[in-house]
C-alpha positions in Angstrom: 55.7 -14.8 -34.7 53.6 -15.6 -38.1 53.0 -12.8 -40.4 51.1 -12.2 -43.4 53.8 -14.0 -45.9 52.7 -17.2 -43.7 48.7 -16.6 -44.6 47.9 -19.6 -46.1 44.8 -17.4 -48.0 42.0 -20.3 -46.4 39.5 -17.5 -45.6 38.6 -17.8 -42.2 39.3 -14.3 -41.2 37.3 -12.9 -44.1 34.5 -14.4 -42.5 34.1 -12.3 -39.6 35.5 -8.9 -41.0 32.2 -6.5 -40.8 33.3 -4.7 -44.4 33.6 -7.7 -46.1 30.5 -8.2 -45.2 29.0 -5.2 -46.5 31.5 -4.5 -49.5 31.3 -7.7 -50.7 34.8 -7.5 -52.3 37.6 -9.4 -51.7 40.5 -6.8 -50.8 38.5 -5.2 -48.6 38.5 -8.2 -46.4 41.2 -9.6 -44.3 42.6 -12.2 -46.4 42.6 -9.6 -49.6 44.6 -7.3 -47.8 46.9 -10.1 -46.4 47.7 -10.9 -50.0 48.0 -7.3 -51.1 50.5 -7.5 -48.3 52.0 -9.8 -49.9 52.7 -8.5 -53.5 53.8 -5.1 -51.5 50.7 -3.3 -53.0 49.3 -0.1 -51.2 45.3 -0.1 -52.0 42.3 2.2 -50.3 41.2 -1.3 -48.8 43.7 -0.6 -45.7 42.0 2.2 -45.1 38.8 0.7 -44.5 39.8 -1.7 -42.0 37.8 -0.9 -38.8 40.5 -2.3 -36.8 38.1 -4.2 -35.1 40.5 -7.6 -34.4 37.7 -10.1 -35.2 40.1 -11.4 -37.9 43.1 -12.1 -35.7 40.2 -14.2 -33.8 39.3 -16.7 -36.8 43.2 -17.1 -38.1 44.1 -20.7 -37.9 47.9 -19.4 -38.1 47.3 -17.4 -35.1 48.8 -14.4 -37.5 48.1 -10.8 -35.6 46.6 -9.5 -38.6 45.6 -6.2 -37.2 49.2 -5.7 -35.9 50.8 -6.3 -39.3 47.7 -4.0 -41.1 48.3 -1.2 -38.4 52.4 -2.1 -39.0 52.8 -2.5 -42.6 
């Protein structure tokens, strides 16, 4: 199974994540938290996260997105 250390940061999910949407800033979206993930930080962008799954939906990796966010 893929996880967020195999995002390759294209985007896609961002694209269908409502808060990006209205935020309008990059670690509020799926791909910024994936690579917050990634450099282990903790940032009131997970918190945010509507846990809505569109994300997982646009992932070209096929990454569960929302499982590693509700995991991690």
């Amino acid at each position: 199974m893929k996880t967020t250390e195999d995002c390759i940061n294209c985007g896609m999910c961002r694209n269908s994540c409502g808060v990006f949407k209205v935020l309008l800033d990059e670690r509020f979206g799926a791909r910024g938290r994936a690579i917050l993930m990634k450099n282990e930080i903790i940032d009131k962008a997970f918190y945010y996260c509507t846990l809505c799954g569109r994300c997982n939906l646009d992932c070209p990796l096929g990454i569960d997105l929302l499982k590693e966010f509700r995991d991690n």
